[in-house]
N, C-alpha and C positions, 0 to 999 in steps of 0.2 A: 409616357414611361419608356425608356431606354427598349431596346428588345434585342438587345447583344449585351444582357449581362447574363452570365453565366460563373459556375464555378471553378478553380484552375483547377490543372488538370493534376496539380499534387493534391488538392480535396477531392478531386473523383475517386483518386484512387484506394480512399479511407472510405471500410464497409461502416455501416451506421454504428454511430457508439453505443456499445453494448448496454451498459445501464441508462443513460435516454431512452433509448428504446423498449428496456423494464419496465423505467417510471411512468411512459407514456402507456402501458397497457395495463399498471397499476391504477393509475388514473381513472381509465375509462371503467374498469372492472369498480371502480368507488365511486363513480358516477351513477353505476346502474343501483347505489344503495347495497351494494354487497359487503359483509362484514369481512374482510382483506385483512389475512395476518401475512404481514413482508417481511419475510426472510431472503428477500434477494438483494439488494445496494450493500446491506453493511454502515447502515449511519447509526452510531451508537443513541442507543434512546433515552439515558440518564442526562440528566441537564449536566453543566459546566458546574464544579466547585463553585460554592458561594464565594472565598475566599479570592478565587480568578476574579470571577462577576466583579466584587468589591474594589481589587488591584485596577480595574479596567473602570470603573466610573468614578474611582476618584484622579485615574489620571486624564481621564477626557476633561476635564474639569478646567485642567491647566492647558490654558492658551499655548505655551512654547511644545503642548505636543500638536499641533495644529497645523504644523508646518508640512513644507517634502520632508521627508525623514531620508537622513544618510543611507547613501547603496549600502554600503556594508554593514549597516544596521547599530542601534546604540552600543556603547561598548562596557556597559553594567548589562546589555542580554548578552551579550558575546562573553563576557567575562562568568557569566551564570551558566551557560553551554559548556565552556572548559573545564567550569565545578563540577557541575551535573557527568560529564562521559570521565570524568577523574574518576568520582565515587562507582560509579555505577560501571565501567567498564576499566579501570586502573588503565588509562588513555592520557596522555599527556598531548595535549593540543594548543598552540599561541592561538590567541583569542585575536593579533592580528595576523592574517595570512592564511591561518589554519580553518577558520568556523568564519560562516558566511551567512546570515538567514535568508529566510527567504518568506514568500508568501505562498506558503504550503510547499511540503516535498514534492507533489504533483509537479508545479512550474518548476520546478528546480531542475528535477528528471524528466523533461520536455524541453528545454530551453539549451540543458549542457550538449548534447548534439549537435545544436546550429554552432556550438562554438569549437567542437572539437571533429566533428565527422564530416569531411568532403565528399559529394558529386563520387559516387560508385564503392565508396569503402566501405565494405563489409564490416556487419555489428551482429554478435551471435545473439539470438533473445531466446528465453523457453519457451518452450510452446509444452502447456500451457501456460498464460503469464496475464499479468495485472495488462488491459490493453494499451493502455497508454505507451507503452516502452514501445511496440513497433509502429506508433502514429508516429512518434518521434523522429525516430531515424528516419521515417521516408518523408517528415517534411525538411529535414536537412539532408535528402537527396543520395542518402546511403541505402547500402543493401540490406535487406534481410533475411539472416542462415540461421534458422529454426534448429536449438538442440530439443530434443524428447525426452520430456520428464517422464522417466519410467518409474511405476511405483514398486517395483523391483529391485530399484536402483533407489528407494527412500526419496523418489520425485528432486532426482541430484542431476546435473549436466554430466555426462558419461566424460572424465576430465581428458581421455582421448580425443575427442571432440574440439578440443578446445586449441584453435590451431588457425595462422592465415586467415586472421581479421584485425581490426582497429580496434573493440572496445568489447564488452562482455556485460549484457545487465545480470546483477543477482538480485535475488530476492528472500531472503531466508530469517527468522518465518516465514510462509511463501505464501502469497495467496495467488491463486485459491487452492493450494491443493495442500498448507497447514505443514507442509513439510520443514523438518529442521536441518542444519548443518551440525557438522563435528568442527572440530579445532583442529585434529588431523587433517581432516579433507581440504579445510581453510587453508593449512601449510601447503601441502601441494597443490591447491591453484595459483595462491601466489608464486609459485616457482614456477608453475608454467605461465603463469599471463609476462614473468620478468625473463623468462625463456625467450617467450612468442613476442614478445613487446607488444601484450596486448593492456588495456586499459581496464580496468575491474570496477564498473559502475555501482556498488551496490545500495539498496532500497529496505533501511533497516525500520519501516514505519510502524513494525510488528513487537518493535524489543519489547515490550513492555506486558504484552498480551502474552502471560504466557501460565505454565499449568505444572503442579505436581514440583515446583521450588528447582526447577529445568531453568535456571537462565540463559536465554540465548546469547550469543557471543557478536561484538562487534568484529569486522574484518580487520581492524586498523589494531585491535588487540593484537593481531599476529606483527611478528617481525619484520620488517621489510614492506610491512603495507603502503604506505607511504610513500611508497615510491610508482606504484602502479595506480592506488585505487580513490576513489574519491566516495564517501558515504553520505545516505539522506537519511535524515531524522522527520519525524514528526511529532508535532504534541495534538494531533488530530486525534487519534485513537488512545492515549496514553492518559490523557485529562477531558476527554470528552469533550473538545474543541475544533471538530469538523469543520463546520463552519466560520471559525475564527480566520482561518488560513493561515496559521503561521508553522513552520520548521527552519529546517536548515541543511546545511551541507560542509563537510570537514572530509578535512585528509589533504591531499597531495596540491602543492600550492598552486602549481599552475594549473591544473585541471581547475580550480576554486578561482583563479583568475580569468580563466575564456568564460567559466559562467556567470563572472562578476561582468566582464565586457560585454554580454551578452542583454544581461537585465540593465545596464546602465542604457542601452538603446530600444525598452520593451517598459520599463513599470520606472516607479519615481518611490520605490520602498516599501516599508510597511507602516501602515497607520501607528506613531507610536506610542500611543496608548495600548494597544496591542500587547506593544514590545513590553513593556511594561507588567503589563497582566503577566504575560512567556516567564520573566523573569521571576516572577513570583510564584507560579507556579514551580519551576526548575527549582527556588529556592526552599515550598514549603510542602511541594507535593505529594511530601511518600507515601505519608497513610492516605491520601486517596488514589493513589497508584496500588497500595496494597488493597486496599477494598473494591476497586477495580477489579483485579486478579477474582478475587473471593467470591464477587456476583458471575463473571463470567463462568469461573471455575464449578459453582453451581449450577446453571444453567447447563453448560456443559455436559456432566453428568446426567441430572433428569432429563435433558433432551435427548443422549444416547440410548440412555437405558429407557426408555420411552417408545421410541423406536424399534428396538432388536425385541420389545416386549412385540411389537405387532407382525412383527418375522420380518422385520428389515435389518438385517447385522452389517450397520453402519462404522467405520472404525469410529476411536473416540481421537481427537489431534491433542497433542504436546503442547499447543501454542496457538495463537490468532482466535477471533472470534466466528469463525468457520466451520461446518460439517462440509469435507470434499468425501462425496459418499457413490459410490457405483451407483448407477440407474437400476431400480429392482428387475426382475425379466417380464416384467407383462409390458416393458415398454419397447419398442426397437432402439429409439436413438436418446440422445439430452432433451433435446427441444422438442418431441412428445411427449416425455416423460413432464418437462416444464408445462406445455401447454393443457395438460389433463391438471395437475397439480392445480393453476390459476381456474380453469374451466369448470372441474366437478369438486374442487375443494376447497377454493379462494383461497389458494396458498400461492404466494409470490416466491419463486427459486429460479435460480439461476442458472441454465445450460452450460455443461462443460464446454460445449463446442465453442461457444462464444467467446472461451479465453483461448483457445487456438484447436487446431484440428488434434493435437492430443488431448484436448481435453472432451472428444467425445467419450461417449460412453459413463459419466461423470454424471453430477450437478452438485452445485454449491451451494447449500444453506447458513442461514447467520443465526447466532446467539442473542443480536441486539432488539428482543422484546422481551417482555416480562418471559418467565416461567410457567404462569399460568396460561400462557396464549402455546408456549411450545408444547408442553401436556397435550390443548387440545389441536395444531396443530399434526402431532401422532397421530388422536384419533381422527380425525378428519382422512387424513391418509392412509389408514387403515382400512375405510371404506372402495378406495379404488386399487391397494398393491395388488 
């Protein structure tokens, strides 16, 4: 065996990924026979609509989906994607040039940097933020200039800030810290990113998830978006299709073009049976997007009031399937607070620090178990605040 293989030195420079490194201490803690309630990933635990399941094995069936399937994906889901952000955000999008799929927003928002970001150009990302955005930019060789999501500031980039770079990730709903935007605030970043001529990346894989008849807003809703910003969608969270891998990407044609050159030299499509199921769901999926809302929205609630019942007054979020909650005071940091939680309560949570150094003092729990497990995951943590 070789003994000059080694890692390059742009993977050295990425700290271990943060949920790998959850699942693998999930693992061993259910290795040892311990009854592990995980509130740390976020993988929705409700199966896939029968109705998808259905759309998807009757099209595997037919041979002509069998193929490479076209970069730019069929043009009955493309055509379904224009319907779907019509209705749901009054967005007028060409289903050619404008909506792109992809194989999950993840790759979409990883792959548009190799195609727009050179060798030292500065890319602002949140800190705290989903980590994937600054593995990005530093494997297509750009900078990273951290804004501070203050929760004083509603967990928003201070629009000062925002100044002398390339490109700008958002994320709103936000995870992890459940934060929402205004439609104001939306107006005047697009005036500053077409100011700064900076690029407005946004990560909308939250719209769907949300609370109290608060619909979040796409960016491309505003005026002018289209000229700055490119947006990712997913039906990951939206139709409890995590692991399907499928989304997409709309707005500004040439940003949707370097990602399209991008994947044309990286993947060969999406399986189109897939596409197929996508379209069906965009087509039929309201009431299980509304029942969607209605479980989370309950859990939500009892898991709050569950909580601040045992003297933890955690906020309650507007959106996402997320508790981003202060660390109680008998902990010093996140990742004590995390490690007692797994240790003396077999609870799986998630350290703020791990989504950037604003996010110490933090931790992130998720909605996606039953009810009955968040109740006793309270009391469990009752016994150590």
């Amino acid at each position: 065996m070789p003994n000059n293989i080694e890692f390059s030195d742009r993977l050295k420079q990425l700290p271990p990924y943060l949920f790998a490194e959850i699942d693998k201490a999930k693992r061993a803690a259910k290795a040892q026979g311990r009854d592990i309630i995980d509130l740390g990933i976020g993988d929705p635990d409700m199966p896939t609509p029968q109705f998808i399941i259905d759309a998807l094995t009757s099209a595997a069936q037919n041979n002509s989906n069998h193929h490479y399937a076209l970069d730019a994906g069929m043009s009955q889901l493309r055509q379904a994607i224009a319907d779907w952000c019509k209705k749901r955000f009054n967005i007028t999008l060409a289903p050619d040039g404008e909506i792109y799929p992809l194989i999950g927003s993840k790759e979409g928002l990883t792959h548009l940097p190799l195609g727009i970001i050179n060798p030292g150009d500065k890319v602002l990302i949140p800190d705290p933020c989903y980590p994937a955005y600054r593995s990005s930019v530093m494997f297509a060789g750009g900078e990273v200039v951290s804004i501070h999501l203050d929760e004083k500031n509603g967990f928003l980039p201070n629009l000062s800030e925002i100044k002398d770079a390339k490109a700008l990730f958002l994320n709103y709903p936000n995870n992890p810290t459940a934060g929402v935007v205004s439609k104001e605030y939306l107006k005047n970043l697009i005036a500053i990113a077409k100011k700064e001529n900076i690029i407005l990346i946004s990560d909308l894989a939250y719209s769907e998830v949300y609370y109290d008849n608060e619909k979040p807003l796409s960016l491309l809703e505003i005026e002018g978006a289209k000229d700055v910003a490119i947006e990712f969608h997913s039906l990951s969270k939206t139709f409890y299709m995590t692991g399907w891998r499928i989304g997409w990407a709309c707005g500004n044609p040439k940003l949707l073009a370097a990602l399209a050159k991008v994947k044309a030299n990286v993947d060969s499509g999406i399986f189109q049976a897939i596409q197929v199921a996508a379209t069906e769901a965009l087509k039929n999926g309201d009431t299980a997007v509304k029942n969607m809302r209605t479980l989370y929205e309950d859990r939500r609630d009892t898991f709050v009031k569950a909580l601040k019942e045992i003297g933890w007054d955690v906020p309650s979020p507007k959106a996402t399937f997320y508790i981003w909650a202060p660390i109680p005071k008998t902990f010093k940091n996140s990742m004590e607070a995390a490690k007692a939680f797994l240790d003396k309560a077999d609870i799986v949570a998630t350290p703020g620090v791990g989504f950037g150094p604003a996010g110490e003092g933090y931790i992130r729990m998720t909605l996606t178990v039953e009810k009955e497990k968040l109740i006793e995951a309270a009391q469990r943590l009752k016994k150590i605040l």
